[in-house]
NUKE-791746 format. One line per field, with one value per residue (C-alpha): x, y, z; residue number from 1; residue in three letters. Coordinates in steps of 0.1 Angstrom, whole numbers. Layout:
<recs>
px: [X, ...]
py: [Y, ...]
pz: [Z, ...]
num: [NUM, ...]
residu: [ALA, ...]
</recs>
This chain:
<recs>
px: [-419, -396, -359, -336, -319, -282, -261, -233, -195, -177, -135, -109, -135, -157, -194, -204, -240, -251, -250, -218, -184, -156, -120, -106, -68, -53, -21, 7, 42, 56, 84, 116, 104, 71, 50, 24, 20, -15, -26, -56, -83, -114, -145, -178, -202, -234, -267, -273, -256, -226, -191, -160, -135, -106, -83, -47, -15, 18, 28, 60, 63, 78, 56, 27, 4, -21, -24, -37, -55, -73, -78, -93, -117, -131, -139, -163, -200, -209, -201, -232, -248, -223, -237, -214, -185, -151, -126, -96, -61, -44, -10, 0, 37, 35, 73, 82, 58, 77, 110, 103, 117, 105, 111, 105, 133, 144, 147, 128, 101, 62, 53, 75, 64, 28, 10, 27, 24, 15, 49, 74, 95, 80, 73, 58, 31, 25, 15, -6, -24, -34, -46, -62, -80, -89, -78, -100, -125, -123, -141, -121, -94, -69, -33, -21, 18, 47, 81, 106, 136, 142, 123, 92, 62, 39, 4, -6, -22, -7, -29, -37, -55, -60, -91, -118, -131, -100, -95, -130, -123, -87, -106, -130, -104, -91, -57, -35, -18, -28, -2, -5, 21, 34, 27, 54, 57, 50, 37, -3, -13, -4, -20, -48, -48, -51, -80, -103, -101, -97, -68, -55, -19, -20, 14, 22, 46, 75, 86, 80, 70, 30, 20, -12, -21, -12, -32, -63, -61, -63, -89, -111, -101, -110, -148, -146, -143, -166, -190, -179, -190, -223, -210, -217, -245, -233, -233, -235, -205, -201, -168, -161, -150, -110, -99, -70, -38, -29, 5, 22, 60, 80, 117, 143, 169, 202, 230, 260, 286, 288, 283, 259, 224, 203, 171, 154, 121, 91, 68, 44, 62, 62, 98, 107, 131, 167, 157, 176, 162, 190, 225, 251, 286, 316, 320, 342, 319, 345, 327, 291, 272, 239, 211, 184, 154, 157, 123, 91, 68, 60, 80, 63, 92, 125, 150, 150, 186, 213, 238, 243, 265, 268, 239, 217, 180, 172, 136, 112, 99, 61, 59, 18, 3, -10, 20, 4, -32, -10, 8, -26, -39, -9, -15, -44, -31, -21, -57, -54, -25, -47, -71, -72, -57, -87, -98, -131, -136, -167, -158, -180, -156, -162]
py: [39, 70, 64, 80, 112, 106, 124, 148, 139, 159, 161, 187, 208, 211, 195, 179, 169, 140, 138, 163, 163, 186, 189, 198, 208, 196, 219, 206, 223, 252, 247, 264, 295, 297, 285, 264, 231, 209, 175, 172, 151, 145, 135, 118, 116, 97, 105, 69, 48, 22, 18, 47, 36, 56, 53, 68, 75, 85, 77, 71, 107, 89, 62, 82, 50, 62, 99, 87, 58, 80, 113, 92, 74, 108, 113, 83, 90, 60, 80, 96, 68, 63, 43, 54, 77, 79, 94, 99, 113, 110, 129, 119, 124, 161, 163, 136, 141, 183, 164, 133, 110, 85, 99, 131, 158, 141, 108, 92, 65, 75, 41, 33, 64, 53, 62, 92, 120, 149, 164, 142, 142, 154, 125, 116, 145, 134, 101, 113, 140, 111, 85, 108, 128, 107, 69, 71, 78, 48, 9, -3, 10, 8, 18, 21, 19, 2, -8, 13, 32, 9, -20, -27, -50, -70, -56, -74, -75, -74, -82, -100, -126, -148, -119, -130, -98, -85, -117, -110, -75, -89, -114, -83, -65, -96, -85, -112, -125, -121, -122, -129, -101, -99, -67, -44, -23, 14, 5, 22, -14, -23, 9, -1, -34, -28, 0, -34, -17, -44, -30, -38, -27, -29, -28, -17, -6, 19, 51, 78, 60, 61, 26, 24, -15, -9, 22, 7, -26, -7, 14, -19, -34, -2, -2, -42, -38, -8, -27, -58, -34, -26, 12, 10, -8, -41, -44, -77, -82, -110, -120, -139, -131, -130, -154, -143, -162, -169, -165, -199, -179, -154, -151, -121, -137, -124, -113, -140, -118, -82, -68, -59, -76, -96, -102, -131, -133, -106, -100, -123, -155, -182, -196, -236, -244, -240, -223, -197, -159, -136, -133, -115, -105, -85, -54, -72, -103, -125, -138, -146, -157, -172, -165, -192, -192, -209, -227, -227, -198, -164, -136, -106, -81, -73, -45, -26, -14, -35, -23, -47, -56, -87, -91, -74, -81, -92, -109, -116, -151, -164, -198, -205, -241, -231, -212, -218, -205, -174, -169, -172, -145, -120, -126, -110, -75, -64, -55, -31, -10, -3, 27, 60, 68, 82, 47, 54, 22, 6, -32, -28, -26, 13]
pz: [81, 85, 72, 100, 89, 86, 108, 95, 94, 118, 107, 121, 130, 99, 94, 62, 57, 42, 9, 7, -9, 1, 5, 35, 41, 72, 82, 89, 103, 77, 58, 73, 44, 64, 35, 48, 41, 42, 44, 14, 26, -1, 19, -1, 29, 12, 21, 37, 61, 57, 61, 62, 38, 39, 8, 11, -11, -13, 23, 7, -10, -44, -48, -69, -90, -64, -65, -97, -86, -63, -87, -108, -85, -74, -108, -110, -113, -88, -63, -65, -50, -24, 6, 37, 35, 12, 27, 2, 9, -19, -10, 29, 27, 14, 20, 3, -26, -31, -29, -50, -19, 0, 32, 52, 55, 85, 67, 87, 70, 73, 72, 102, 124, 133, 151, 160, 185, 185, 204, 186, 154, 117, 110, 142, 137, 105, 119, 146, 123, 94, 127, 147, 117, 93, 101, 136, 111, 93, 94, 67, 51, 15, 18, -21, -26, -53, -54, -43, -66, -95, -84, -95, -83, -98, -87, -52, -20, 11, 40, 75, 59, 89, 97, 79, 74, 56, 39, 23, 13, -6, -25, -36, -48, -69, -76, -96, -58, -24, 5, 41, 56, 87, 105, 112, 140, 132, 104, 89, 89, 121, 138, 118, 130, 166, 163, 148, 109, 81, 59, 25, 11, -29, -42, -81, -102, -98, -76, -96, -123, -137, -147, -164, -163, -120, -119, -141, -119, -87, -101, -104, -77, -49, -70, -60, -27, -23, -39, -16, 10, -4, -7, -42, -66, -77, -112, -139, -156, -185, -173, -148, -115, -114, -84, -69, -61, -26, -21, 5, 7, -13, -13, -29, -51, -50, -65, -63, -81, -92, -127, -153, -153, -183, -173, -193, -171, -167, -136, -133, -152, -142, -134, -124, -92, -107, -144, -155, -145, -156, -162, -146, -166, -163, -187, -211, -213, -197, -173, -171, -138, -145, -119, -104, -93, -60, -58, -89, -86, -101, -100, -81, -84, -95, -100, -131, -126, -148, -124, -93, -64, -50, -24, -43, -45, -76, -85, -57, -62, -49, -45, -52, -56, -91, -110, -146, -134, -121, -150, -170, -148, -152, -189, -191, -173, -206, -212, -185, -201, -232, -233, -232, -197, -179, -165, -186, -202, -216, -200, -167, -143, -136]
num: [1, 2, 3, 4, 5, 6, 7, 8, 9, 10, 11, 12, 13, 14, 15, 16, 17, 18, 19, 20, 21, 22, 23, 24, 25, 26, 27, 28, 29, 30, 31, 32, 33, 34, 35, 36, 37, 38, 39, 40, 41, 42, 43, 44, 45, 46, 47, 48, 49, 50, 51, 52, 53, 54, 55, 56, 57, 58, 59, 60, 61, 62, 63, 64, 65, 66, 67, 68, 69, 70, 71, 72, 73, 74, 75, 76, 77, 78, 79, 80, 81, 82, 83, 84, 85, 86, 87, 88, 89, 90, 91, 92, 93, 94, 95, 96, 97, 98, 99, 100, 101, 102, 103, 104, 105, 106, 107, 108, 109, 110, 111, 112, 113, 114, 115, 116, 117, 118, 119, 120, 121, 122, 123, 124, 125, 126, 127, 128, 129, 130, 131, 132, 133, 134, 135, 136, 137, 138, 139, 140, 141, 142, 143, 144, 145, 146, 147, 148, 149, 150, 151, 152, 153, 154, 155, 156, 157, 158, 159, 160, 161, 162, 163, 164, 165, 166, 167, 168, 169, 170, 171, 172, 173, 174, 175, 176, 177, 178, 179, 180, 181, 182, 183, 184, 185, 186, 187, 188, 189, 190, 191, 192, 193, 194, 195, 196, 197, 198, 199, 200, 201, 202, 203, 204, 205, 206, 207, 208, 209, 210, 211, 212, 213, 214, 215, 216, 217, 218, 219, 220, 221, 222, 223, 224, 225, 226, 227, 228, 229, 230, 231, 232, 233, 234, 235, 236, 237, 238, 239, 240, 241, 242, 243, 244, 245, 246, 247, 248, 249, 250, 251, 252, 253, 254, 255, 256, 257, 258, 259, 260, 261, 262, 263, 264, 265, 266, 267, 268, 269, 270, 271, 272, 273, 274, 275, 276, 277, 278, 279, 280, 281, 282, 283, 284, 285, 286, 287, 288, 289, 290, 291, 292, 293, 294, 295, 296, 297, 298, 299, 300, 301, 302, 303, 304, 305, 306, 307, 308, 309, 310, 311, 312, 313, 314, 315, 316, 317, 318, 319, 320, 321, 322, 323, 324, 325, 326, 327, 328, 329, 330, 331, 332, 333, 334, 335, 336, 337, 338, 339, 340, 341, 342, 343, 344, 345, 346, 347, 348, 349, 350]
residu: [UNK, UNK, UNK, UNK, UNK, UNK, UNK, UNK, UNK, UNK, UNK, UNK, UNK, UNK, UNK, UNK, UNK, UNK, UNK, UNK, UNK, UNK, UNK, UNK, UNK, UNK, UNK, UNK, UNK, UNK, UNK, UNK, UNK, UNK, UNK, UNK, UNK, UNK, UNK, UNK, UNK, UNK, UNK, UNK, UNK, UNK, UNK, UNK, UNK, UNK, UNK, UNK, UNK, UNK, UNK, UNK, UNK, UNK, UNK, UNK, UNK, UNK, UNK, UNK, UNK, UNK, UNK, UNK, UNK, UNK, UNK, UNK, UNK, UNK, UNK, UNK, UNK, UNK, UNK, UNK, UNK, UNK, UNK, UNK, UNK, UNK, UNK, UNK, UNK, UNK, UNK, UNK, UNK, UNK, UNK, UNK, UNK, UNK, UNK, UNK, UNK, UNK, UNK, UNK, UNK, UNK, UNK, UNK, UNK, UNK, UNK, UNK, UNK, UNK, UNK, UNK, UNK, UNK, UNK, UNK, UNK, UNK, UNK, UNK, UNK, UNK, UNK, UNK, UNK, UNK, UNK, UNK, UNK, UNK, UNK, UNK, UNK, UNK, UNK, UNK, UNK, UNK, UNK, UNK, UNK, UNK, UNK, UNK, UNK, UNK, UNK, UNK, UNK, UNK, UNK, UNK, UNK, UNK, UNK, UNK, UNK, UNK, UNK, UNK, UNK, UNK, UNK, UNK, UNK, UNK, UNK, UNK, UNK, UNK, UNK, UNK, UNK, UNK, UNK, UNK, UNK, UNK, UNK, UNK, UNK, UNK, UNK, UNK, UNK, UNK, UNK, UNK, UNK, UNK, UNK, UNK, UNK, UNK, UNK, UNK, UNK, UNK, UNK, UNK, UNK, UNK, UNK, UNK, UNK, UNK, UNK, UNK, UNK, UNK, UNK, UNK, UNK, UNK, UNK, UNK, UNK, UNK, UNK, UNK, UNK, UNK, UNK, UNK, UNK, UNK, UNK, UNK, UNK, UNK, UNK, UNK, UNK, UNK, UNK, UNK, UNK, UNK, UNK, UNK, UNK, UNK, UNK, UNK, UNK, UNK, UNK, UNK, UNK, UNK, UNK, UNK, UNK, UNK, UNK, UNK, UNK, UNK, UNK, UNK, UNK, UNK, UNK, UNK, UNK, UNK, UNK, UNK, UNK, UNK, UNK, UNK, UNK, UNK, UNK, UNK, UNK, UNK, UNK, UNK, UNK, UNK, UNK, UNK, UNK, UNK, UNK, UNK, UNK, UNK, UNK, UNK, UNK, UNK, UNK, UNK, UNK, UNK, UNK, UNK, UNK, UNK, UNK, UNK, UNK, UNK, UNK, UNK, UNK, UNK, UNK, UNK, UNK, UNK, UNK, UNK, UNK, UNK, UNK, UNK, UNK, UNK, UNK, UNK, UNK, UNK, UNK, UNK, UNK, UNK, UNK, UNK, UNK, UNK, UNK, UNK, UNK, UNK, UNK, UNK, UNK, UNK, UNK, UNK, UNK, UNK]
</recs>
C-alpha cells in the first residue's frame, strides 16, 4: 500500500513542503518612522499527517515567560519527527513587546480586540492578521501568558473545560491547577472557541520578569500535550503522571486598609478559611491590619508590590477539594527552577 503524499502548507502566500521549517514574517503597519514592523511566525510542517497546533506569545507585549517558552521549544530535536504542523508565534504584540507594555500604542488590549478587521483600529488589524493567517490555520491551539505588572501567578490552566476535547488536552498538559474560565468577549480564546479549536491559556509568573520553574513547566507541559495529540512519540517516563488540580472557584482578596504589605504566604500554599495571609501597617508601625483568607484553598496569585491602597487585589485564592494534594504538588515545582536554563534536562520530560 502507497502512503499519500502530504500536501504543502500554504500561509500569506508562501508554500512549505512537507517536512519543512521556515520563518515567515507577516507585515504589519510601519511605525510613524516608516520602519517596518512584522509579525514572526515559525512553521514546522511534518512530513505526515495530524493536527495544527498553533502556539502563541506575548499577546500582551510585557508578558515574555513564553517568548522563551517557545524559543526553546523550537530548539527541541523531537521536532524532527513531528506528526502534523507547529505553528509558533512567539512575539504577537510586536508593539508592546518594543515598548515593554501590555498594550498597543493606542492602549487598546490585544486580547480584547479579537477577531479584528482588517479596516479597523491597530489593534484591530493585529487581530484580524493573527486569526485570519495563522489561527484559521489551527485544530488546536496554546495561548501562553502570566500575571500582569507586579502580580504574579502560580503556573495554571485556564480553559473551557466543559469541551471534552479541551478538557483532554489540559489534563495533558498537567499543570499544578486547571480552571474552568469563562469566555470573554474579544478575547483569543473566545474567537477560538467559536471557529470549533480546543484552546488552552497557561498562565505563569511575572510581566517582564523570566521565571525559570514557569518557563521549564510550560516547556513540559506544550511536549504533553503534543504528545497528547500524537504529534510527537510518546515516551516512558519513571514518574508518575502529575494529575492536575481542578479548580471549583477562585476569589481576589483585598485590601481593607491602606499601607505597606507583609506577606506571610507563597503561591501555591495552602491557606485555611480565616488564617492569617499578610499584614498590612502604617509607616510608623502604629497600626497593623491583618489580612484573611476568606475561604481554605491555595493561593494562585498575588501582588508582589508592598505598596497598596485599599481595594487592592491582594492574593487570588482557589478553593479545590484537595488543598494538601495541591500544596504537595506545588512542592515539587521547585525541581523545575534547577538546571542549567536551556530546558535540556536529562529527567524525560524533553
Amino acid at each position: 500500500m502507497t502512503r499519500r503524499q502530504r500536501s504543502s502548507l500554504l500561509l500569506n502566500g508562501a508554500e512549505i513542503a512537507p517536512g519543512e521549517r521556515t520563518t515567515l514574517q507577516l507585515d504589519v503597519a510601519q511605525l510613524y518612522t516608516h520602519t517596518p514592523v512584522s509579525m514572526p511566525v515559525h512553521i514546522v510542517h511534518g512530513r505526515q499527517d495530524g493536527p495544527v497546533l498553533c502556539l502563541s506569545a506575548a499577546i500582551h507585549g510585557d508578558e515574555i515567560n513564553g517568548i522563551e517558552i517557545i524559543r526553546r521549544l523550537l530548539a527541541l530535536p523531537q521536532l524532527r519527527r513531528l506528526r502534523g504542523t507547529l505553528l509558533a508565534v512567539p512575539i504577537v504584540n510586536v508593539y508592546g513587546v518594543l515598548a515593554q507594555t501590555r498594550y498597543l500604542p493606542d492602549r487598546r488590549d490585544l486580547n480584547r480586540s479579537f477577531p479584528g478587521s482588517a479596516t479597523g483600529s491597530l489593534a484591530a488589524r493585529l487581530a484580524d492578521l493573527f486569526v485570519t493567517q495563522v489561527l484559521e490555520q489551527a485544530t488546536h491551539a496554546i495561548d501562553l501568558h502570566t500575571g500582569t505588572a507586579h502580580r504574579a501567578n502560580l503556573p495554571q490552566i485556564r480553559a473551557n473545560l466543559d469541551d471534552p476535547a479541551t478538557l483532554e488536552l489540559a489534563r495533558a498538559f498537567a499543570a499544578p491547577v486547571i480552571i474552568n474560565s469563562d469566555l470573554r468577549d474579544g478575547s483569543l480564546r473566545h474567537v477560538a472557541d467559536e471557529r470549533g479549536i480546543p484552546t488552552l491559556l497557561y498562565e505563569a509568573g511575572e510581566a517582564l520578569r523570566f521565571d525559570e520553574g514557569s518557563i521549564r513547566l510550560g516547556m513540559r507541559g506544550i511536549v504533553g500535550a503534543m504528545r497528547a495529540l500524537k504529534m510527537l512519540p510518546r515516551v516512558r517516563s519513571k514518574r508518575p503522571p502529575q494529575i492536575p488540580i481542578q479548580v471549583e472557584m477562585t476569589r481576589w482578596v483585598r485590601a481593607e486598609s491602606s499601607g505597606i504589605l507583609r506577606t506571610t504566604v507563597r503561591l501555591g500554599q495552602h491557606v485555611r478559611r480565616g488564617g492569617r495571609i499578610g499584614l498590612i501597617a502604617d509607616p510608623f508601625g502604629e497600626r497593623e491590619t491583618v489580612v484573611q483568607a476568606a475561604f481554605g484553598g491555595i493561593v494562585i496569585g498575588r501582588t508582589n508590590l508592598p505598596l497598596v491602597h485599599e481595594g487592592d487585589a491582594l492574593f487570588h485564592v482557589a478553593r479545590v477539594r484537595q488543598p494538601e494534594l495541591a500544596s504537595e504538588w506545588v512542592e515539587q515545582l521547585s525541581g523545575f527552577d534547577e538546571g542549567d536554563g536551556h530546558g535540556e534536562g536529562s529527567d524525560g520530560y524533553y
